[in-house]
VMD Tcl script that builds the backbone (N, CA, C; Angstrom):
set m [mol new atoms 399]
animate dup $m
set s [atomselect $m all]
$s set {name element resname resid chain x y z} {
  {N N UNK 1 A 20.148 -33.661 14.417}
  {CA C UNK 1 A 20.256 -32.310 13.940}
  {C C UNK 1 A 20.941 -32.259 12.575}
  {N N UNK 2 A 21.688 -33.444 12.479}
  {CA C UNK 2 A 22.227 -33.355 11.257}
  {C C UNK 2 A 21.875 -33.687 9.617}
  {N N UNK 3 A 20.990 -34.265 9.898}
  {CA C UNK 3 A 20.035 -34.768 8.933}
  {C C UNK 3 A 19.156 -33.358 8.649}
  {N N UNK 4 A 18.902 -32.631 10.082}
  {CA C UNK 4 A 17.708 -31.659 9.421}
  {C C UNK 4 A 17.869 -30.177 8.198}
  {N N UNK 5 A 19.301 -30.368 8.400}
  {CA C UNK 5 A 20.078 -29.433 7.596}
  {C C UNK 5 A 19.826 -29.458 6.244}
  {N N UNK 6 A 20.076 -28.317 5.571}
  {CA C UNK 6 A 19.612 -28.153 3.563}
  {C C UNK 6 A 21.579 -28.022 3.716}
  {N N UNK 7 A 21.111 -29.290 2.358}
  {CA C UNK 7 A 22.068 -29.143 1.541}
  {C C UNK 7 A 22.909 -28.372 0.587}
  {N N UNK 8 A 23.699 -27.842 0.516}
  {CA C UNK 8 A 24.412 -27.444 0.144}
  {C C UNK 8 A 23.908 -26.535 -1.446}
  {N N UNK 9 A 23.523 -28.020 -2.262}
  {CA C UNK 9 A 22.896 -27.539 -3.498}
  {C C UNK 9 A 21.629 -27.121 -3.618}
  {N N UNK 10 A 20.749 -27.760 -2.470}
  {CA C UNK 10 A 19.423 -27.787 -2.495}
  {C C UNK 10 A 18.959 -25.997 -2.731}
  {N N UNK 11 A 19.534 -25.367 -1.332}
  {CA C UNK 11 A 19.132 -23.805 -1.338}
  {C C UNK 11 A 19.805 -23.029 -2.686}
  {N N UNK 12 A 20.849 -23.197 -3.330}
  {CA C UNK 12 A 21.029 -22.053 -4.037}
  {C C UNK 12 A 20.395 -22.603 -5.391}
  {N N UNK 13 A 19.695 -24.057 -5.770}
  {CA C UNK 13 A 19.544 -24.320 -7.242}
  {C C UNK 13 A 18.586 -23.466 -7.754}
  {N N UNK 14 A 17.138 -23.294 -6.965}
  {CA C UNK 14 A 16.080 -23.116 -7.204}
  {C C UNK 14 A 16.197 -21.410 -8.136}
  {N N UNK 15 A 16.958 -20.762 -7.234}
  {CA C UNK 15 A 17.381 -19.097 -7.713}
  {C C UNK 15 A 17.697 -18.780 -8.721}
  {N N UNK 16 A 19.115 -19.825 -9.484}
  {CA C UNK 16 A 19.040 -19.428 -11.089}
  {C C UNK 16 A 18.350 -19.593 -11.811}
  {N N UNK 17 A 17.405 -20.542 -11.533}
  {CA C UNK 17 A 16.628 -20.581 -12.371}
  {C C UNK 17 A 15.316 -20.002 -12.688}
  {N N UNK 18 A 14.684 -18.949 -12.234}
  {CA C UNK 18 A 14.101 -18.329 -11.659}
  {C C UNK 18 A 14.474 -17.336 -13.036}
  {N N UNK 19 A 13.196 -17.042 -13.299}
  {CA C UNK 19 A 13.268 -15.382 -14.978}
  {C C UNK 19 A 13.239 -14.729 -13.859}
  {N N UNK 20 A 14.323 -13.953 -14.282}
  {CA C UNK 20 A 14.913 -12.605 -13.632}
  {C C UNK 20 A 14.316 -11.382 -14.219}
  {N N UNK 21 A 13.215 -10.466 -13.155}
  {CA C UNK 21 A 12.374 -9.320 -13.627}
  {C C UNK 21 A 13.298 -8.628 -14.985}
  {N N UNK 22 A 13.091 -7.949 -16.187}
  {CA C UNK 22 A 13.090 -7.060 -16.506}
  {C C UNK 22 A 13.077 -5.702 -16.069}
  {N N UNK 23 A 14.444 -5.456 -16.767}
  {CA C UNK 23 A 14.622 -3.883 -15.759}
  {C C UNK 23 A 13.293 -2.850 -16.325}
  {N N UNK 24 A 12.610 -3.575 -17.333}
  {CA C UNK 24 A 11.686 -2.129 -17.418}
  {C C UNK 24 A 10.751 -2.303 -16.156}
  {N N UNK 25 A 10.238 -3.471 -15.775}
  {CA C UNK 25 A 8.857 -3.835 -14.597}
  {C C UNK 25 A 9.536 -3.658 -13.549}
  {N N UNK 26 A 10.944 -3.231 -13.029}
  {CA C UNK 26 A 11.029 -3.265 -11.904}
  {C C UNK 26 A 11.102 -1.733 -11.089}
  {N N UNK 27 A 10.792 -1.898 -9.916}
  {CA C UNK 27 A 10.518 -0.856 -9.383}
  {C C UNK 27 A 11.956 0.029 -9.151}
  {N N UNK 28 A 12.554 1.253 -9.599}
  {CA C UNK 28 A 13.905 1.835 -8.875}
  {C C UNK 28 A 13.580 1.971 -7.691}
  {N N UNK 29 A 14.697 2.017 -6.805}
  {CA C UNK 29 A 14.924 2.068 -5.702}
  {C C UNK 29 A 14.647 3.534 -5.217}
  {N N UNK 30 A 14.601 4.737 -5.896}
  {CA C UNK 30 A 14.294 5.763 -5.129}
  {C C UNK 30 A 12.707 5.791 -5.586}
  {N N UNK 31 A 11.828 5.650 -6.310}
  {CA C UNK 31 A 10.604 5.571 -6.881}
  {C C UNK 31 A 10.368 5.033 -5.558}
  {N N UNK 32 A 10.849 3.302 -4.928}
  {CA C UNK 32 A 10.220 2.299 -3.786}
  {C C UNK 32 A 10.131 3.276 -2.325}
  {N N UNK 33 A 11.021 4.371 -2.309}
  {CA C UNK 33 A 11.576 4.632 -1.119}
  {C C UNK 33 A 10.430 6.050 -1.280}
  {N N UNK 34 A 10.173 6.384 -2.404}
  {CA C UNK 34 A 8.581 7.341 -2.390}
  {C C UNK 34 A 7.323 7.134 -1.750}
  {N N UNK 35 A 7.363 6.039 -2.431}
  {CA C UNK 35 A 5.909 5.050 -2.279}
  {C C UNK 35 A 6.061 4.664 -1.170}
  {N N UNK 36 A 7.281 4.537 0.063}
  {CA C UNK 36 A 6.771 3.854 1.077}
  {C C UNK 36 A 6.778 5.078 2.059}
  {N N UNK 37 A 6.998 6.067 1.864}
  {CA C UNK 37 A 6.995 7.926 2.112}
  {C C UNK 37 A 5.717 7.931 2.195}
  {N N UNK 38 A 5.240 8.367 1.358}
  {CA C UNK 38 A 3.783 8.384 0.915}
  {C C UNK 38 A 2.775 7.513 1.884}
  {N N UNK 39 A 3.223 6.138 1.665}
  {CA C UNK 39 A 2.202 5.325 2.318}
  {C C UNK 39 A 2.350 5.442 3.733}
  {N N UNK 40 A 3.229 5.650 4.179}
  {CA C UNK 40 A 3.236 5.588 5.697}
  {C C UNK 40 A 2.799 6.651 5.915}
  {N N UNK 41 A 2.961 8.002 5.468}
  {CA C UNK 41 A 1.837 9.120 6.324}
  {C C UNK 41 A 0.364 8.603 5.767}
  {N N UNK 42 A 0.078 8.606 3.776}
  {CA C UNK 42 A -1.242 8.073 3.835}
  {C C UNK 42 A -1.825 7.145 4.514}
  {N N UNK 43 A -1.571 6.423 5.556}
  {CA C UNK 43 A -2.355 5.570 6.071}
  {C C UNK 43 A -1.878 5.616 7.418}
  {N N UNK 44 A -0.514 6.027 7.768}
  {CA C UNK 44 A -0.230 6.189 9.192}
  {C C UNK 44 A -1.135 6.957 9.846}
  {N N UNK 45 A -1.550 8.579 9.304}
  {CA C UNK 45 A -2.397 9.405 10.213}
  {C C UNK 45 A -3.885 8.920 10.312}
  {N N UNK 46 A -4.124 8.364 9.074}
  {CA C UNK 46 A -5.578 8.113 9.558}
  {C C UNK 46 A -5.796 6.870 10.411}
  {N N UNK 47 A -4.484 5.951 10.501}
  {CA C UNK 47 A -4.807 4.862 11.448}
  {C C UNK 47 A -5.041 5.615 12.473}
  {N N UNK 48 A -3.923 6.352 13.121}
  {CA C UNK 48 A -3.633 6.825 13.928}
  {C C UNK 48 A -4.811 7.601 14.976}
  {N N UNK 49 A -5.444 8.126 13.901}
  {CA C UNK 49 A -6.705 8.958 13.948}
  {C C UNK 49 A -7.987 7.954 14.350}
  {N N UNK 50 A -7.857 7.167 13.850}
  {CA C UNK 50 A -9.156 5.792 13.936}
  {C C UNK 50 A -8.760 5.419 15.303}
  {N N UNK 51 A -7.790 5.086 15.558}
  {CA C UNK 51 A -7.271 4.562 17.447}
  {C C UNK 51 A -7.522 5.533 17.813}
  {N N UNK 52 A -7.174 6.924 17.665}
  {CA C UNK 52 A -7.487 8.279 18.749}
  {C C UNK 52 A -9.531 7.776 18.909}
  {N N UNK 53 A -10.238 8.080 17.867}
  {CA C UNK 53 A -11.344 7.995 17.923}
  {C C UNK 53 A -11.963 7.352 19.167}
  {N N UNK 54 A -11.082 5.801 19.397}
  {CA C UNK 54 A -11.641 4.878 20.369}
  {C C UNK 54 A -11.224 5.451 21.959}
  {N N UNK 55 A -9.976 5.934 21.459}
  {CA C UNK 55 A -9.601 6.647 22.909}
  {C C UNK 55 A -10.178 8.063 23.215}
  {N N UNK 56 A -10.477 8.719 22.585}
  {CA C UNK 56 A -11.379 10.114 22.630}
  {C C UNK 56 A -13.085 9.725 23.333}
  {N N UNK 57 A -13.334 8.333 22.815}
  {CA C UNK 57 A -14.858 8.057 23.146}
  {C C UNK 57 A -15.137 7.065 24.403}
  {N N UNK 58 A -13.652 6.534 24.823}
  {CA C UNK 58 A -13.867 6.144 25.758}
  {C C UNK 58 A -13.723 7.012 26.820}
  {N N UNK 59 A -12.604 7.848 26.820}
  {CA C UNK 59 A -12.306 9.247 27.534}
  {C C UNK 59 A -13.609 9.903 28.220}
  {N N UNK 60 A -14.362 10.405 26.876}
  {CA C UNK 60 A -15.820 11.006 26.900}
  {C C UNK 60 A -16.708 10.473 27.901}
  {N N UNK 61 A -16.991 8.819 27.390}
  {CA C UNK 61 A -17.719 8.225 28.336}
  {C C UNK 61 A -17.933 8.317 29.414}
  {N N UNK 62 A -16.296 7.648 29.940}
  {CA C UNK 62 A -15.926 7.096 31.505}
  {C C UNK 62 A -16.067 8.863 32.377}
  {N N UNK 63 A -15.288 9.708 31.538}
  {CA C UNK 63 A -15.667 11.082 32.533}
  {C C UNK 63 A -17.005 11.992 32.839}
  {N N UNK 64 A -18.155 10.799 32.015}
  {CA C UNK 64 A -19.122 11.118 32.187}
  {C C UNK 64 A -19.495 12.716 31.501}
  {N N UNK 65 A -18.498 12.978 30.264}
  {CA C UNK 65 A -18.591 13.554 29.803}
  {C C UNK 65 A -19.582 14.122 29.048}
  {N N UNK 66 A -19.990 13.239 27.744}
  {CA C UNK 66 A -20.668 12.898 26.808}
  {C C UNK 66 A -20.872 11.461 26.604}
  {N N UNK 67 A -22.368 11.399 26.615}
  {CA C UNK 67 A -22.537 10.044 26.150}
  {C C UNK 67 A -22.480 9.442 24.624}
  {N N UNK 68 A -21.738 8.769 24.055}
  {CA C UNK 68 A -21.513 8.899 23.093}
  {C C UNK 68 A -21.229 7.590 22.345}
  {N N UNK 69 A -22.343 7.437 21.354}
  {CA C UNK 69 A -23.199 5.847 21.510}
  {C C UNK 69 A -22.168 5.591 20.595}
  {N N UNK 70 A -21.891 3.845 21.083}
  {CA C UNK 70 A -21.169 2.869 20.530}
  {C C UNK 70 A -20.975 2.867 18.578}
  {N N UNK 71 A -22.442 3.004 18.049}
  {CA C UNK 71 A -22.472 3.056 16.648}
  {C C UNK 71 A -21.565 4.195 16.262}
  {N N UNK 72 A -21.376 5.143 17.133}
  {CA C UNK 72 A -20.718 6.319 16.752}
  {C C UNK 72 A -19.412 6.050 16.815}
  {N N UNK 73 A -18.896 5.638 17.334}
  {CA C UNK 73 A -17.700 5.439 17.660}
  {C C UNK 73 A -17.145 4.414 16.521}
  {N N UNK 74 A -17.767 3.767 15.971}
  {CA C UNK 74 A -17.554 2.639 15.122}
  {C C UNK 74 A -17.587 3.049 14.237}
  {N N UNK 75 A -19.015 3.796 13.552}
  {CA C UNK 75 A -18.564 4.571 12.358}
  {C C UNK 75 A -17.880 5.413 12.346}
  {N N UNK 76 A -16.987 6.609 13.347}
  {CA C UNK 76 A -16.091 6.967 12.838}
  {C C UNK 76 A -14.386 6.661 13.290}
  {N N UNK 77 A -14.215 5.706 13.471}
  {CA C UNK 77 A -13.078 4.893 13.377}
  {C C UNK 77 A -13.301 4.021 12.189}
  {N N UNK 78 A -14.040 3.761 11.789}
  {CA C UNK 78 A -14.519 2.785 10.507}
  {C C UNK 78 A -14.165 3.334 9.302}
  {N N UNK 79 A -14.793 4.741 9.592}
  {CA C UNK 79 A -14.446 5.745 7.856}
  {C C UNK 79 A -12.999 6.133 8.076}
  {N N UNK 80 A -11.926 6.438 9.570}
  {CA C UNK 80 A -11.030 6.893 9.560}
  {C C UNK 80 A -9.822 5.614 8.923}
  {N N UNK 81 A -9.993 4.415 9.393}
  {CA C UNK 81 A -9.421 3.145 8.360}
  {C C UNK 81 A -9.604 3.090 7.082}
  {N N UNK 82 A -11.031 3.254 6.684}
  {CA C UNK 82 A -10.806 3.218 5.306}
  {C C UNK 82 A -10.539 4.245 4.587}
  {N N UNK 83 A -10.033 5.272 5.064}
  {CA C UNK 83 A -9.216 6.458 4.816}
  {C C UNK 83 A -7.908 5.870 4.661}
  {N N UNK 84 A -7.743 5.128 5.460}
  {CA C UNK 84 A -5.797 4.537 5.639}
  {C C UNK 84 A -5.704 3.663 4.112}
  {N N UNK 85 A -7.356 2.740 4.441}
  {CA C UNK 85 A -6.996 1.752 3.163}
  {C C UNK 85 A -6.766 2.272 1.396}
  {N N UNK 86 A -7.389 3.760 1.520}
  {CA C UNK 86 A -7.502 4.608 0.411}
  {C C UNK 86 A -6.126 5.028 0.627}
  {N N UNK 87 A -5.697 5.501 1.592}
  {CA C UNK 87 A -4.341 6.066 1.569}
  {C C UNK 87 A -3.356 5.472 1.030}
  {N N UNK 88 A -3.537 3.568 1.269}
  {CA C UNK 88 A -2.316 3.117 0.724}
  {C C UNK 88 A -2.637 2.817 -0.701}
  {N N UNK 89 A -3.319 3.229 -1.490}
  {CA C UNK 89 A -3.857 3.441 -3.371}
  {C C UNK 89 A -2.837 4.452 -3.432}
  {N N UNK 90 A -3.388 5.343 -2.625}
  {CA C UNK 90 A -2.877 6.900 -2.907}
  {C C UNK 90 A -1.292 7.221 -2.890}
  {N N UNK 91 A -0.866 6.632 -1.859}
  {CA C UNK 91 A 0.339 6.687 -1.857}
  {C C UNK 91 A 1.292 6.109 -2.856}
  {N N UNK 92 A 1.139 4.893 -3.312}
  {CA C UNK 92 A 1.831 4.263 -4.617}
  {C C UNK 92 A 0.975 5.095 -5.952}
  {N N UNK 93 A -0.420 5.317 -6.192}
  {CA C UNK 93 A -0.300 6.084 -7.450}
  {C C UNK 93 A 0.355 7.328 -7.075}
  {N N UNK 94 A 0.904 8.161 -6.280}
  {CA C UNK 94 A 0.811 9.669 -6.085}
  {C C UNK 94 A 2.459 9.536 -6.126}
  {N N UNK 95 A 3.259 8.763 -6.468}
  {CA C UNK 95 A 4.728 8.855 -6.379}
  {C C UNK 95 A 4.955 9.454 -7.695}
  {N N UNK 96 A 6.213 9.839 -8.216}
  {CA C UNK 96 A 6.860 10.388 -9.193}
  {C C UNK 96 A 7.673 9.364 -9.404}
  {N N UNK 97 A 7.657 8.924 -10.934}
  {CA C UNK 97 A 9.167 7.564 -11.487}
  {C C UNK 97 A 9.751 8.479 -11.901}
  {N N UNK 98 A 9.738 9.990 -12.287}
  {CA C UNK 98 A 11.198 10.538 -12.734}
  {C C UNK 98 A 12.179 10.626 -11.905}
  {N N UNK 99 A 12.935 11.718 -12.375}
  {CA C UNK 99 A 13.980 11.704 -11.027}
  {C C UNK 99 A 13.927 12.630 -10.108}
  {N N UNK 100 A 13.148 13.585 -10.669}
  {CA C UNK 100 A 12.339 14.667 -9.324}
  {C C UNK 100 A 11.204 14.266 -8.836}
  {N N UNK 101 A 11.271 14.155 -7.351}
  {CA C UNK 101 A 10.202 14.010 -6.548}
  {C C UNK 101 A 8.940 14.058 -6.639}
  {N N UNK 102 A 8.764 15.153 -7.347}
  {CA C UNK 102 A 7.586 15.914 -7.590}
  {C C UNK 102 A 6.976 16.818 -6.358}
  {N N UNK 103 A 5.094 17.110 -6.436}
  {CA C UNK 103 A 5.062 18.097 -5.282}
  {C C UNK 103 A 4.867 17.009 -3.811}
  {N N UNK 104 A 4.434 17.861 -2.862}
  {CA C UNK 104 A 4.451 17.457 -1.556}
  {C C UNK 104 A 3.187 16.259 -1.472}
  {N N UNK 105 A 1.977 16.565 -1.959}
  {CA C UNK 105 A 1.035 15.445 -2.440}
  {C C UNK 105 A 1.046 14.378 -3.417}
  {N N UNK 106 A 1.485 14.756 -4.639}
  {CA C UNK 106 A 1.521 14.202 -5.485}
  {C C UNK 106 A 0.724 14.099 -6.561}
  {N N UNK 107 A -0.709 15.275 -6.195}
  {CA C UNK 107 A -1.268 14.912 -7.314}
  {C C UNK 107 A -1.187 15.095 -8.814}
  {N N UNK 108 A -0.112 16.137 -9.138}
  {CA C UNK 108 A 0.107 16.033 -10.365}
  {C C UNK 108 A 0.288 14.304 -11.322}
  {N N UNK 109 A 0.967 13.591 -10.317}
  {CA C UNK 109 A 1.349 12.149 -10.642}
  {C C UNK 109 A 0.093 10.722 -10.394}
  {N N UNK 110 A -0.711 11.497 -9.784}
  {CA C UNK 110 A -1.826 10.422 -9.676}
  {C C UNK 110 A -2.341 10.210 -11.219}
  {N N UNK 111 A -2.760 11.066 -12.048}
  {CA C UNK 111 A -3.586 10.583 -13.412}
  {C C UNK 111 A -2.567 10.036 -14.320}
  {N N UNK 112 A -1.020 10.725 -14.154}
  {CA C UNK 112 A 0.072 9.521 -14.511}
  {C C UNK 112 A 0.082 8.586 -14.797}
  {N N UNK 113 A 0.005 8.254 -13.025}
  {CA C UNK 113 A 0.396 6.357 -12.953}
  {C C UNK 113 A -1.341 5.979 -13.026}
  {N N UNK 114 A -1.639 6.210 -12.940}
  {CA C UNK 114 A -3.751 5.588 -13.278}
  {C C UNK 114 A -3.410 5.061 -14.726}
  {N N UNK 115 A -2.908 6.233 -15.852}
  {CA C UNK 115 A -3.111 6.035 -17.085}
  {C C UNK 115 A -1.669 4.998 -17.093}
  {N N UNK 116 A -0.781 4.765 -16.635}
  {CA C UNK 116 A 0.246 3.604 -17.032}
  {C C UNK 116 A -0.497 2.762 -15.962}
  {N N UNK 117 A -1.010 2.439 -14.841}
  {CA C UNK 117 A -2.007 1.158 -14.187}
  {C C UNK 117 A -2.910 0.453 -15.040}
  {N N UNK 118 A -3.730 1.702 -16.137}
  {CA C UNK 118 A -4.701 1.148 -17.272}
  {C C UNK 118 A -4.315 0.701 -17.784}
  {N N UNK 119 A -2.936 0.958 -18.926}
  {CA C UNK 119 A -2.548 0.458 -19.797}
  {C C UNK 119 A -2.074 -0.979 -19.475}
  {N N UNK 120 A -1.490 -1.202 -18.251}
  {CA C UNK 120 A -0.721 -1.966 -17.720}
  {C C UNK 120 A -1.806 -3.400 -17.852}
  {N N UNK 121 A -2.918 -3.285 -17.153}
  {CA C UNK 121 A -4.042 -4.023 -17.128}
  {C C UNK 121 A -4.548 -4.480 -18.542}
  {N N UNK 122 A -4.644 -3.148 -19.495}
  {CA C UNK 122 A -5.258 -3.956 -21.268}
  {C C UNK 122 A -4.088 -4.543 -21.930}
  {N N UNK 123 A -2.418 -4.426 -21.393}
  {CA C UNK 123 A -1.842 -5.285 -22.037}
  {C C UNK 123 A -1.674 -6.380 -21.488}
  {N N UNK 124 A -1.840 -6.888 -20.201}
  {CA C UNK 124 A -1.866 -8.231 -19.905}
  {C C UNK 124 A -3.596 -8.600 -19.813}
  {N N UNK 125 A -4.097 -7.859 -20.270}
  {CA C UNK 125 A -5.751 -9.374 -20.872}
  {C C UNK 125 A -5.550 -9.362 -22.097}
  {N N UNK 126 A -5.161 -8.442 -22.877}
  {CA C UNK 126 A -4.836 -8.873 -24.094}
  {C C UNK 126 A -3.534 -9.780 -24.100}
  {N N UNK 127 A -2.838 -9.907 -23.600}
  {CA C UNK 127 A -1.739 -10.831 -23.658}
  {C C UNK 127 A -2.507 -12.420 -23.206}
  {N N UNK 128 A -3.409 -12.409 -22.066}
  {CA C UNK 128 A -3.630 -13.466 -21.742}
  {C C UNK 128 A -5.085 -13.766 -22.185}
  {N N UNK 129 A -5.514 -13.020 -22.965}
  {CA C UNK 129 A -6.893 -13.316 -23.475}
  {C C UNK 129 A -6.959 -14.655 -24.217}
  {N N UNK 130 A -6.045 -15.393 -24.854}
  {CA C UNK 130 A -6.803 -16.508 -25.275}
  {C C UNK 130 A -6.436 -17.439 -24.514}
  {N N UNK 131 A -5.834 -17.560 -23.129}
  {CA C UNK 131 A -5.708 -18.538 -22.021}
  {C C UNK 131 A -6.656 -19.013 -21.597}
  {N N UNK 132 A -7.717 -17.892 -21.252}
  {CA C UNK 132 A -8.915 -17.694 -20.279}
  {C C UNK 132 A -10.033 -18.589 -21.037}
  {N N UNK 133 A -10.799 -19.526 -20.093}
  {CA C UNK 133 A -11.933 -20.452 -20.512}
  {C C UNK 133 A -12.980 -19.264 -20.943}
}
mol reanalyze $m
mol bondsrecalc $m
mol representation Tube
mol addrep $m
């Protein structure tokens, strides 16, 4: 057991040396605590909604309710996920980086952060444009 142990120096060397983000690229802490606001209802309800689907159609079935064919059930638990997967876009562009919240959706802040996502993207291919084969 004693051998299997990290040394002393081994774990903390790797860390200083390590480029330490720039405070402009890094995310504040109340901005992170938006975005994960956001994302958990954007994608919580429609998961949520996609599992109801399977349980609503099995419900239907078994009580001999409605018959209610398999494709159906698939496509709409299918579109209700990729509702979630849109949700979690939505939720990180739809945050506010000022220091007010902004509104309850967010869309004032979606064409925002799109237009700093764009920019974000033409300055690193132009930064890395003459890397690329």
């Amino acid at each position: 057991m004693a051998g299997k142990g990290i040394s002393p120096g081994k774990g903390r060397s790797s860390k200083p040396n390590r480029p330490q983000p720039q405070a402009s690229q890094a995310i504040p802490d109340a901005v992170a605590n938006r975005m994960a606001r956001r994302i958990a209802v954007a994608t919580g309800v429609p998961t949520l909604l996609g599992m109801g689907v399977f349980i609503g159609s099995y419900l239907l079935v078994s009580r001999e309710i409605l018959d209610v064919p398999p494709g159906a059930t698939l496509a709409a638990s299918g579109a209700c996920f990729l509702l979630g997967v849109i949700g979690l876009s939505y939720g990180v562009l739809s945050a506010s980086w000022e220091e007010q919240p902004g509104s309850l959706f967010g869309t004032e802040q979606l064409g925002v952060n799109l237009g700093r996502l764009r920019q974000s993207v033409r300055s690193m291919r132009s930064g890395s444009g003459g890397q690329q084969r």
